[in-house]
N, C-alpha and C positions, 0 to 999 in steps of 0.2 A: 504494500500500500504506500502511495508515495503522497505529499503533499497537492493538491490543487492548485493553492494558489497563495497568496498573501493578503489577504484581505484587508489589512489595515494599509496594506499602500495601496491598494485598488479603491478604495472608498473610504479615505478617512472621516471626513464629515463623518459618515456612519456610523466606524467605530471611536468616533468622541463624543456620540451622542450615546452607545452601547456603556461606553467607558462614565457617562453621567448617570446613566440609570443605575450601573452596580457601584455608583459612588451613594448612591441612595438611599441603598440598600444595607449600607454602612450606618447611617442615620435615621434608624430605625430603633424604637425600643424592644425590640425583640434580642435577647441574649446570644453573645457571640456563638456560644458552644451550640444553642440549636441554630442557628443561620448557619452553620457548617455540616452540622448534620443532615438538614433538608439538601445542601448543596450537594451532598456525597451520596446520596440515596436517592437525589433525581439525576445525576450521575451516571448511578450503575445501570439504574433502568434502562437509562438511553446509549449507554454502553461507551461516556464517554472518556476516553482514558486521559484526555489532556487535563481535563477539568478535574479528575479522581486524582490524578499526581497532582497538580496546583491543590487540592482544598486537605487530602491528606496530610500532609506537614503542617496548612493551619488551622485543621480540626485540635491535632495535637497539643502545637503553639496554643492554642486556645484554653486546653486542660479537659478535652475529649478522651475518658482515658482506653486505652488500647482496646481494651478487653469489649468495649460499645463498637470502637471504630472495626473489632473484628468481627462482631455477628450482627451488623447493623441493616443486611441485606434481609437477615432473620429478624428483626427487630418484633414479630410479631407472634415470635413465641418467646424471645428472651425477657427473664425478670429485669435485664438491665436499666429499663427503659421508664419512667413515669409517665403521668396522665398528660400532661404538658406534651412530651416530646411525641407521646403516639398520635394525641390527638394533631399534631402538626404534621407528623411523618403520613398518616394515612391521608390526609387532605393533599399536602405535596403529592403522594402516588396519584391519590384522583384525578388533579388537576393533570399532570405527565400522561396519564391515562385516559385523559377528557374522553375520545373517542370511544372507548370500551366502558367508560364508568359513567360519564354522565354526573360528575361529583355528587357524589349520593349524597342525601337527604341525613343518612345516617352517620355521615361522615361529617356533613356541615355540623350537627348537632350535637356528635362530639366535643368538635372543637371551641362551639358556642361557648359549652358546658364551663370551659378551662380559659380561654381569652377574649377578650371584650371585645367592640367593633372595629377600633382602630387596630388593635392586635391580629385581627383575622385580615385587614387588609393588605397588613405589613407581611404577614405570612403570604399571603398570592402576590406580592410583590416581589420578595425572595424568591416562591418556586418560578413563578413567571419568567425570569432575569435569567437564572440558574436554569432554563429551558434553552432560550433564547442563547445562550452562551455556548450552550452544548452543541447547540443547531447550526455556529457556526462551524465549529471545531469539529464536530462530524463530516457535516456537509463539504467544509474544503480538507479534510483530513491533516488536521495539525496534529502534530509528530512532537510529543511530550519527550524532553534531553530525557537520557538514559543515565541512570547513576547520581539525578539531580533534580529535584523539583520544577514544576516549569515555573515560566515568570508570563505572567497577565497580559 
């Protein structure tokens, strides 16, 4: 599999516009350690490896501790997990999922349960971003260094 193309020289405007939305995403009350963990679990769904090397190291940096960031694709049989982080992790799948899931009804109502309205918006903000990020990095096949985290 070889690179596509370069995207950020082929249409910067675009990605300094990409590059303001996941600066946005920063400035969010939503806690570092779950904005990484939604980012790493919409991720693997979409099978994106640039984006799994880039958030791996700052899941950790974070204080995601190992033992989460190993069965987090399990996430939904592991006791690791609290009501906070599932109720965000199943919505993030929903959403990644929209076409098969249709974000359940059961799924928003979890998450109701555990985060307020501004908190659920911030959440489809992250997975939204975290979609969008993957879709390039797929799409033109960006090629994560080997041996070293990638860089954004």
């Amino acid at each position: 599999m070889s690179v596509r193309m370069n995207y950020y020289a082929a249409a910067p405007e675009v990605m300094k516009a990409m590059m303001a939305l996941d600066e946005a995403t920063n400035q969010v009350s939503i806690p570092l350690i779950l904005r990484e963990l939604i980012k790493l679990r919409v991720s693997q769904i979409n099978g994106c490896a640039y984006c799994l090397n880039l958030h791996a190291p700052e899941a950790r940096a974070a204080g995601v501790p190992q033992q989460k960031l190993d069965v987090l694709s399990a996430w939904r049989e592991s006791p690791a997990f609290d009501a906070r982080e599932r109720a965000a992790l199943a919505w993030a799948e929903a959403l990644t999922r929209l076409e098969s899931t249709g974000a359940p009804d059961a799924d928003y109502a979890a998450l109701a349960e555990v985060f307020d309205e501004r908190e659920r918006v911030e959440l489809t903000l992250i997975t939204n971003t975290i979609n969008a990020w993957n879709r390039f990095a797929v799409g033109f096949r960006s090629q994560h260094p080997v041996g070293t985290r990638a860089r954004g």
